[in-house]
C-alpha positions as CSV (number, residue, x, y, z in Angstrom):
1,X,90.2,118.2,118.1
2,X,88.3,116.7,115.7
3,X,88.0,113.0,115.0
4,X,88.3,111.5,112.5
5,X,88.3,107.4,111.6
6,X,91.6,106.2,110.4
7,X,90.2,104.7,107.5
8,X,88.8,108.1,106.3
9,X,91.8,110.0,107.2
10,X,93.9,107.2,105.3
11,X,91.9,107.5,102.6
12,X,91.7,111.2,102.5
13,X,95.7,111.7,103.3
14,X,96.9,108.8,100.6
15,X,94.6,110.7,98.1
16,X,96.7,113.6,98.9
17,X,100.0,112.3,98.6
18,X,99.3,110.5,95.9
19,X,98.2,113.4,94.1
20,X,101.3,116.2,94.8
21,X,103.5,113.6,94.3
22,X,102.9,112.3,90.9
23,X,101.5,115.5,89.1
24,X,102.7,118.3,92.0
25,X,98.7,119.7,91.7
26,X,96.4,119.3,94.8
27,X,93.7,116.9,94.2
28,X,91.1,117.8,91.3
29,X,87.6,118.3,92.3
30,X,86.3,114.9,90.7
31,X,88.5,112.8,92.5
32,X,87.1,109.6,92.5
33,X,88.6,107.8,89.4
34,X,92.2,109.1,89.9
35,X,92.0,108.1,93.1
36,X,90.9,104.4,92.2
37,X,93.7,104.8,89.1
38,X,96.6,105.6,92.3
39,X,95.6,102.2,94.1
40,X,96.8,100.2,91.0
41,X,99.6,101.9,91.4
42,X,102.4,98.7,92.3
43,X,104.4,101.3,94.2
44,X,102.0,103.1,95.7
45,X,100.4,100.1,96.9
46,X,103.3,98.8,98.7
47,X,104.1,101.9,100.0
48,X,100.3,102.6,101.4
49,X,100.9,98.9,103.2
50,X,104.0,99.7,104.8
51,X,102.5,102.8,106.3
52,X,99.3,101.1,107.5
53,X,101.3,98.4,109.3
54,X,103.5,100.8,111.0
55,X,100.6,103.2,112.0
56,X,99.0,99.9,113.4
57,X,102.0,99.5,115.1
58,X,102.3,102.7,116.5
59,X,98.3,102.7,117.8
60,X,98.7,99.2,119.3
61,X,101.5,100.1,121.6
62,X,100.1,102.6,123.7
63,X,97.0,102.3,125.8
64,X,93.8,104.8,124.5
65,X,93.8,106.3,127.7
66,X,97.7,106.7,128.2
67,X,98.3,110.7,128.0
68,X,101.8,110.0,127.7
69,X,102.9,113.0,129.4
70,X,103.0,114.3,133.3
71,X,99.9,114.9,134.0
72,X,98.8,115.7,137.5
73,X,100.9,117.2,140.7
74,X,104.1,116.7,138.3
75,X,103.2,119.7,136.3
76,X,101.7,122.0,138.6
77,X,103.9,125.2,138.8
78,X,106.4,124.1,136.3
79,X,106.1,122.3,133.4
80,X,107.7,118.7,134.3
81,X,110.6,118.1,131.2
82,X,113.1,116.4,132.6
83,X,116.5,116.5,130.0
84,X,114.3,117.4,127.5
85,X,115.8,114.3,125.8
86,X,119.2,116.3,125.5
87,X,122.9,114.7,125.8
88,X,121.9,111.3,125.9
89,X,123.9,108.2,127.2
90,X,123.5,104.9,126.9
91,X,124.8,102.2,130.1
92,X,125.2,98.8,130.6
93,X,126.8,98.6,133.4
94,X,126.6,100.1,137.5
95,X,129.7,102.5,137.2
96,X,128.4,103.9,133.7
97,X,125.0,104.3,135.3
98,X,126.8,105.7,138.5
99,X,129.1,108.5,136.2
100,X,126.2,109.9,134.3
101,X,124.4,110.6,137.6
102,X,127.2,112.2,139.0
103,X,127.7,114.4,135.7
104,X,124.2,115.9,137.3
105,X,124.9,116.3,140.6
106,X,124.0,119.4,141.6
107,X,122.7,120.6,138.3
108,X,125.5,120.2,136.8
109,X,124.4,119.5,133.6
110,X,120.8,117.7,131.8
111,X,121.0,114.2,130.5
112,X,119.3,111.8,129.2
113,X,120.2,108.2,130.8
114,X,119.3,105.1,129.0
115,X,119.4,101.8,130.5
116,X,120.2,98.5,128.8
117,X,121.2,95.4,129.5
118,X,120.4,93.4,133.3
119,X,122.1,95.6,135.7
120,X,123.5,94.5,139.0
121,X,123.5,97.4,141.5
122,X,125.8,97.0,145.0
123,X,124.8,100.1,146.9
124,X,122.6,102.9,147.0
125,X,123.1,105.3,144.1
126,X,122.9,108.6,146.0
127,X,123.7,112.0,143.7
128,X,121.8,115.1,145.7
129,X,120.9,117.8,143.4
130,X,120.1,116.5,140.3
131,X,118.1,118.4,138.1
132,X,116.6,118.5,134.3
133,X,117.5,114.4,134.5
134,X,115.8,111.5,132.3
135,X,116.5,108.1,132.8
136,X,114.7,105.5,130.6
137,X,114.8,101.9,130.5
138,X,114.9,100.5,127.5
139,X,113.1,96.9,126.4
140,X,113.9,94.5,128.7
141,X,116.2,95.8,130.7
142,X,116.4,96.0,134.5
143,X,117.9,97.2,137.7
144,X,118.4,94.4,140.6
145,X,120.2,94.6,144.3
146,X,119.5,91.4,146.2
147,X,121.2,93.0,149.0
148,X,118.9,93.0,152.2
149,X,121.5,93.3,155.5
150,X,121.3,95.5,158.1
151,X,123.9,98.2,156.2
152,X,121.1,100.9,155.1
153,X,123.8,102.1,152.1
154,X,123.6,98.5,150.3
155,X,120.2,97.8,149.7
156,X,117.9,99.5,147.4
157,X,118.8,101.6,144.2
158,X,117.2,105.7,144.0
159,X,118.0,107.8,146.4
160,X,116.9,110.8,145.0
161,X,117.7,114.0,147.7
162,X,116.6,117.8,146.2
163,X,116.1,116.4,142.4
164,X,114.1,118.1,140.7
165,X,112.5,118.4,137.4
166,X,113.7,114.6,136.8
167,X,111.6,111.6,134.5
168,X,111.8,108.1,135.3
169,X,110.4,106.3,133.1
170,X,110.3,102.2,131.6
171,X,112.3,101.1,134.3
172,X,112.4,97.8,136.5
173,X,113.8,98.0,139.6
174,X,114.2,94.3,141.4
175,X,114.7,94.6,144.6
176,X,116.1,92.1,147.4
177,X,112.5,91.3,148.9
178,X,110.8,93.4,152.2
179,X,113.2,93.9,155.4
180,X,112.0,96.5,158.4
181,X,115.5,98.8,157.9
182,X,114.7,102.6,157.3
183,X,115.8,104.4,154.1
184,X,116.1,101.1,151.7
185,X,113.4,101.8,149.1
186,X,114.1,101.1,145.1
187,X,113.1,104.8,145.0
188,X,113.1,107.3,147.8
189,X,112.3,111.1,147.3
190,X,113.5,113.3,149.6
191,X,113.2,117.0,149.2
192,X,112.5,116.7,145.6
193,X,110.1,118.5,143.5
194,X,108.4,118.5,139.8
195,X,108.9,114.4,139.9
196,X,107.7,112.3,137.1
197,X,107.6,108.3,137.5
198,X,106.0,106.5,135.0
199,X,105.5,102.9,133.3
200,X,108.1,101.4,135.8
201,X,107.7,97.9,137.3
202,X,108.6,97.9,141.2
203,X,109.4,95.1,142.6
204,X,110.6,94.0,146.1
205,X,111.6,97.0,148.2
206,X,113.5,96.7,151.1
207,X,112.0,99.1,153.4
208,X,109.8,100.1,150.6
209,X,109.2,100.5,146.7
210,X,108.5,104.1,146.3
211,X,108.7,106.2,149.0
212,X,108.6,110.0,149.4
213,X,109.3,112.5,152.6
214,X,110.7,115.7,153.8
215,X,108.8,118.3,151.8
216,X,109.5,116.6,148.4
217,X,106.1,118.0,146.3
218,X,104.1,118.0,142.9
219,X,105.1,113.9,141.8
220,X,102.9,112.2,139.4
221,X,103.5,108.4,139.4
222,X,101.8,107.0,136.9
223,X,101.6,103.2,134.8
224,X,103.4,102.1,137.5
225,X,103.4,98.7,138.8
226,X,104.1,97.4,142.7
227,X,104.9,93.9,143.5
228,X,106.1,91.7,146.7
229,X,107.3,88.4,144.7
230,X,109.8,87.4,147.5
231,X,109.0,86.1,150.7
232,X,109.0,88.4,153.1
233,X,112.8,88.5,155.4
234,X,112.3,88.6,159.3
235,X,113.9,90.6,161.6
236,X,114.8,90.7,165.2
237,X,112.8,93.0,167.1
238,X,111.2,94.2,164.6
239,X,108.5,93.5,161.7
240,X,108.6,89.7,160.4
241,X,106.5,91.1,157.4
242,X,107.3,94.4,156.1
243,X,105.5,94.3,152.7
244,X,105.3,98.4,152.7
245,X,104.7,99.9,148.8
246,X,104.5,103.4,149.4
247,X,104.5,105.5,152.4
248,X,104.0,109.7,152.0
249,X,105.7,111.3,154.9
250,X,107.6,110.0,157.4
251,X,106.3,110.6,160.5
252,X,102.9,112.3,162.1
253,X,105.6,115.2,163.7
254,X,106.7,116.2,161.1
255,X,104.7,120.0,160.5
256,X,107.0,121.0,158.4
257,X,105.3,118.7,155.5
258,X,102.3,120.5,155.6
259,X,101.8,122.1,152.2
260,X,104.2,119.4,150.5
261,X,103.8,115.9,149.5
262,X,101.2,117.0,147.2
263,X,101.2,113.8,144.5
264,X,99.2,111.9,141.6
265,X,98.7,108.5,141.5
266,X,97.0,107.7,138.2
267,X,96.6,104.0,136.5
268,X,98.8,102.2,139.0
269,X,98.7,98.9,140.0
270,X,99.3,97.4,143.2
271,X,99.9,93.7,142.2
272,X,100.9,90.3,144.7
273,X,102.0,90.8,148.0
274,X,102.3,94.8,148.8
275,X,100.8,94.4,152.2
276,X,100.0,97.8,153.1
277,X,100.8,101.3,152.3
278,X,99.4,101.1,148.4
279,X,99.9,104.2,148.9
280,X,100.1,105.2,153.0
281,X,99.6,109.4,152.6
282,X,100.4,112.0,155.4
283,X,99.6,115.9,155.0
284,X,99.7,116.1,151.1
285,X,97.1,116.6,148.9
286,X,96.9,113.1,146.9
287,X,94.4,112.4,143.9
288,X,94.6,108.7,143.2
289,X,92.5,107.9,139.8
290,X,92.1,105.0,138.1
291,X,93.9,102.7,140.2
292,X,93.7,98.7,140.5
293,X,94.3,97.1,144.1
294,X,95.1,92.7,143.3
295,X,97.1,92.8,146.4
296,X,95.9,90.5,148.8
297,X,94.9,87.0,148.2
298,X,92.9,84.1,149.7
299,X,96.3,82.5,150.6
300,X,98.3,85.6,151.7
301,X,95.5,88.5,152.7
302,X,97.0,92.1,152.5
303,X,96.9,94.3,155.7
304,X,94.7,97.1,153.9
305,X,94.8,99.4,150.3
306,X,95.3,102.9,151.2
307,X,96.2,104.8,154.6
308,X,94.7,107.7,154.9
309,X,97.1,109.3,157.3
310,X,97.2,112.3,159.7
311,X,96.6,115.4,158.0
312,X,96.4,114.2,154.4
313,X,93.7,115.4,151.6
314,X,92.7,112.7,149.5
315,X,90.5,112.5,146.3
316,X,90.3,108.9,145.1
317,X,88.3,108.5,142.3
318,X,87.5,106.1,139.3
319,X,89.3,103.1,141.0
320,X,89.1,99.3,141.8
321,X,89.1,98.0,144.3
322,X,87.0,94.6,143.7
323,X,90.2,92.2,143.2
324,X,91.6,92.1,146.4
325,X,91.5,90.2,149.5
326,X,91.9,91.5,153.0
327,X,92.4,90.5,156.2
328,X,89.2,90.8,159.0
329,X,89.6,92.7,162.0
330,X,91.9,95.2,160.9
331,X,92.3,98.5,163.5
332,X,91.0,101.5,162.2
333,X,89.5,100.0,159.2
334,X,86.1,101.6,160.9
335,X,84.0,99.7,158.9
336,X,85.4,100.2,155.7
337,X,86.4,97.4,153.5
338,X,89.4,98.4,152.0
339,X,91.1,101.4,153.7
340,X,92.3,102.6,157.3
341,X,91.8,105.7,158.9
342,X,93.5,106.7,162.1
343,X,91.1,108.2,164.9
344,X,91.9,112.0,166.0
345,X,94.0,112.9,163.1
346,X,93.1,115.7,160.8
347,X,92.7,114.0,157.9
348,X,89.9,114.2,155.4
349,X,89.0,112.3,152.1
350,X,86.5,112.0,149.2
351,X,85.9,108.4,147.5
352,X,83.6,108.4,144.4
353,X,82.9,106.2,141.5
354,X,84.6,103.5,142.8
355,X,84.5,99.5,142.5
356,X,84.2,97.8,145.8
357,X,83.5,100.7,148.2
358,X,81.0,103.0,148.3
359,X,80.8,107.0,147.9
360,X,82.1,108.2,151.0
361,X,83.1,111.6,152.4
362,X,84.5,112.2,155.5
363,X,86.5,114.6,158.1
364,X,88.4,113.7,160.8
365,X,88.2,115.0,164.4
366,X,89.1,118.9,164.5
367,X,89.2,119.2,160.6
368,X,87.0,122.3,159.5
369,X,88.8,123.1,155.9
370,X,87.3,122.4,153.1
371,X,87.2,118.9,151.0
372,X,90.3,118.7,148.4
373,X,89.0,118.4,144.7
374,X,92.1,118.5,142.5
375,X,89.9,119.9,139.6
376,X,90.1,123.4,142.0
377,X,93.6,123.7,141.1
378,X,93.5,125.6,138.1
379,X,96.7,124.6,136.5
380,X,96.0,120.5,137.5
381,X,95.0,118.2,134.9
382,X,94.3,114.2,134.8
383,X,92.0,112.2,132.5
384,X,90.0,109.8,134.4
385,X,87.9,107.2,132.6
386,X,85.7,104.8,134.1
387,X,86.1,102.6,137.0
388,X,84.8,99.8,135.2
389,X,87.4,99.9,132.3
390,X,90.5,100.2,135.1
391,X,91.6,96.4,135.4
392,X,91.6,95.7,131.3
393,X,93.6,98.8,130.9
394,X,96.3,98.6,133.5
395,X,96.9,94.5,132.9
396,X,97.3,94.1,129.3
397,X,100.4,92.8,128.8
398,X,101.3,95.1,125.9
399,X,100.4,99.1,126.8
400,X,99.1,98.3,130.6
401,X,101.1,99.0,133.7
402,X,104.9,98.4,134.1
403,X,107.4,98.5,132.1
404,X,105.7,98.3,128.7
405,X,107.2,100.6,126.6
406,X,108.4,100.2,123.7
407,X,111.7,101.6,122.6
408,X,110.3,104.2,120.3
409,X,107.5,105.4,122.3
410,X,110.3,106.6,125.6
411,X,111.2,109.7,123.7
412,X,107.8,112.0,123.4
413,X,108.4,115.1,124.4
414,X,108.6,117.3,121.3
415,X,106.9,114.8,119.6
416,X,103.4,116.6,118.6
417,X,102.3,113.7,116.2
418,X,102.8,111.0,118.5
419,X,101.2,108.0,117.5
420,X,100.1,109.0,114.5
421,X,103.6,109.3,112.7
422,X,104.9,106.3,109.9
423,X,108.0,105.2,109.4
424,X,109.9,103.2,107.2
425,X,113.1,101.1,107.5
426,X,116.1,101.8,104.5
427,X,115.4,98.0,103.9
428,X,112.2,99.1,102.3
429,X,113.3,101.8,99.9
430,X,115.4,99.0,97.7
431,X,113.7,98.8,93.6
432,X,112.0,102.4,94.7
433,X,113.6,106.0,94.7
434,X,117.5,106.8,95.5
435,X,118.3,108.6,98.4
436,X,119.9,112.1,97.5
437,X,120.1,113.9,101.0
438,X,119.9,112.4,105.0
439,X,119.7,114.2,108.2
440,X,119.9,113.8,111.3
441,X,117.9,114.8,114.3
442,X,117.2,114.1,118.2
443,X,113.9,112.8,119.2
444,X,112.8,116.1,120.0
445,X,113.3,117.1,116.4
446,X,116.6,119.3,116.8
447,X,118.8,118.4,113.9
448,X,121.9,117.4,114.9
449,X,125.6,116.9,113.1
450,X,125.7,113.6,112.8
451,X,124.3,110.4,115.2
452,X,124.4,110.9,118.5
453,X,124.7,108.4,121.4
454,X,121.3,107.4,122.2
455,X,118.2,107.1,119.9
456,X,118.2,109.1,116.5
457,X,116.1,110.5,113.9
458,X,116.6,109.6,110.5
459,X,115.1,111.7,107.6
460,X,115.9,110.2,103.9
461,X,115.3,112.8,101.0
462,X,114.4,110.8,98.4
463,X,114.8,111.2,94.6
464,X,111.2,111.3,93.7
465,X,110.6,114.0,96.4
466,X,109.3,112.2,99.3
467,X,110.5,111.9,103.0
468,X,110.9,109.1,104.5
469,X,112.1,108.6,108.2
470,X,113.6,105.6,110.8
471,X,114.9,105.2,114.2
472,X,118.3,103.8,115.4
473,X,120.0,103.5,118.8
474,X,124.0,104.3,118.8
């Protein structure tokens, strides 16, 4: 595509409008002076501001290198969708939250899940089957269980058994702080497939933040955030620190895994505390791209960044690694500053244009397949940018990792003009043009009845002939 400065294409689109509107011709060939005689235009002038402060809006929201869509191991042999923003529901509360779910259980139906409000979860929320699912947070809302006992059903919030073709995205999950009991993560994929996570701030797991096992396959977590802001809870006879982010694969015997577990990890950030496991891979093929590590410190030093674990094929690329302090004397760090690598396994992994370690290649014992390059995979895709660029982009506070959406940038799909499209608020259209005709339409674009719960499409028909559009949330 073609680029093209926004102050040319304002300049060149304005003219346009401008033109069809007023006398219904296209522009004539000399077009110089009637454009200048359009600026005077009052009207025209106020309407040109409104749309350059909303398309400055739009372009300041989302990070230049955001694709805004699954990219990666999500889409690989189906096209990741999740509801397709279809039947939406808006919940405030655990047992709302708890009654859409179950409305997909077992495929049951596709709906889009938004959450609002500070959320107080009691127990796992465990519906097996779900399928075609989106669940968004919107601004400022969050999900918190400060359950940490030894009762694994209480703590932690996603368990998410044979889902597939599901989005999370925008959420922030709060959990109760780290505590060595199995099968207490915010989010735990098991068996699931064609996973989307993205722009969600993780906070506090139990057991862990984001954990997946058991032949789940083809999850792209992406803009995601990992924190331990919560001293860590001790336990008898087992870990007194169990600041684990992410583990892949549950255990070295399980063979069954092989030829699953394939995920992207693309612009994440592994903030304050996660000790380990940021992520800790077994058997899949992983890509991890543009990543930022800040999680050790010179008070509280992390255990390592990434565990490159038996059987696992990693590609790390683009990342940084430069912000992080870790403890000396780690086992199996083999000389390496900033991962482990456990001896005899048949693991094998390529690092490359990286900050804060150095090119590397390497097979373990009794490997003899070839390297993993995830460009090989002809139906794989993932922008990567440049390692030097990673830490402004994934901590600005506005478009950077987390939960930083804004409430009109959750709903994309469909959306083949995103970021570029204007809109203006009915506030706007008073001393202009009447409205003569309104409809209706999901953030896909289908046109709908009337509003529907959940985020709608306005489209004024106005009396001078222009279109003009909003948003609002039922």
């Amino acid at each position: 595509m073609q680029n093209t400065s926004f102050p040319d294409y304002f300049r060149q689109t304005t003219y346009c409008f401008f033109c069809y509107f007023r006398t219904g011709k296209t522009a004539p060939k000399d077009g110089r002076s009637f454009y200048h005689a359009a600026m005077k235009t009052k009207p025209f002038l106020i309407t040109i501001v409104a749309m350059v402060s909303c398309w400055l809006n739009c372009q300041a929201r989302l990070s230049p290198y955001d694709e805004n869509r699954p990219v990666g191991w999500a889409s690989v042999g189906m096209e990741c969708t999740g509801s397709n923003n279809q039947n939406p529901v808006v919940v405030t509360s655990e047992d709302e939250l708890r009654a859409a779910l179950q409305a997909c259980k077992g495929g049951k139906a596709s709906k889009t899940i938004y959450i609002s409000g500070n959320i107080e979860v009691k127990e796992k929320i465990r519906y097996d089957g779900v399928k075609d699912c989106t669940i968004y947070g919107l601004p400022g809302s969050s999900l918190y269980n400060r359950n940490h006992n030894d009762n694994a059903d209480n703590a932690g919030f996603f368990y998410c058994q044979k889902w597939e073709n599901c989005i999370l995205r925008n959420l922030t999950l709060l959990g109760a702080g780290a505590y060595d009991i199995s099968a207490c993560d915010n989010i735990q994929l098991v068996e699931s497939k064609n996973i989307w996570i993205d722009h969600c701030d993780i906070q506090d797991g139990v057991d862990g933040n984001l954990d997946a096992k058991t032949k789940s396959d083809n999850i792209t977590v992406s803009w995601c955030k990992f924190s331990y802001l919560i001293a860590p809870w001790p336990k008898d006879g087992e870990s007194d620190d169990h600041r684990c982010s992410s583990m892949w694969g549950s255990s070295d015997n399980r063979g069954d895994d092989e030829g699953y577990l394939n995920a992207t990890f693309v612009n994440c950030w592994w903030y304050h505390g996660c000790g380990q496991r940021c992520p800790r891979i077994r058997f899949g093929k992983v890509h991890i791209a543009n990543c930022l590590w800040e999680n050790g410190t010179q008070d509280d030093p992390a255990q390592y960044c990434i565990g490159i674990g038996h059987s696992s094929k990693m590609y790390i690329e683009n990342s940084d690694f430069s912000h992080t302090v870790i403890k000396t004397g780690q086992e199996n760090m083999r000389g390496h500053n900033k991962y482990f690598l456990q001896d005899n396994k048949l693991y094998h992994f390529t690092m490359t244009g990286c900050i804060g370690e150095a090119d590397a290649q390497e097979k373990g014992a009794g490997y003899t397949g070839d390297f993993y390059v995830p460009d090989d995979i002809p139906e794989y895709h993932c922008g990567v940018y440049p390692a030097s660029l990673v830490r402004q982009m994934l901590t600005d506070p506005d478009n950077g990792a987390g939960a930083t959406l804004d409430e009109d940038l959750l709903t994309t799909r469909g959306n083949d003009n995103y970021g570029k499209t204007t809109s203006m608020a009915p506030a706007s259209f008073a001393g202009g043009p009447q409205v003569v005709g309104i409809g209706y339409y999901s953030p896909s674009g289908v046109k709908t009845s009337g509003p529907q719960k959940g985020i709608n499409i306005l489209r004024f028909e106005m009396s001078d002939g222009t279109v003009r559009t909003t948003k609002i949330i039922q």
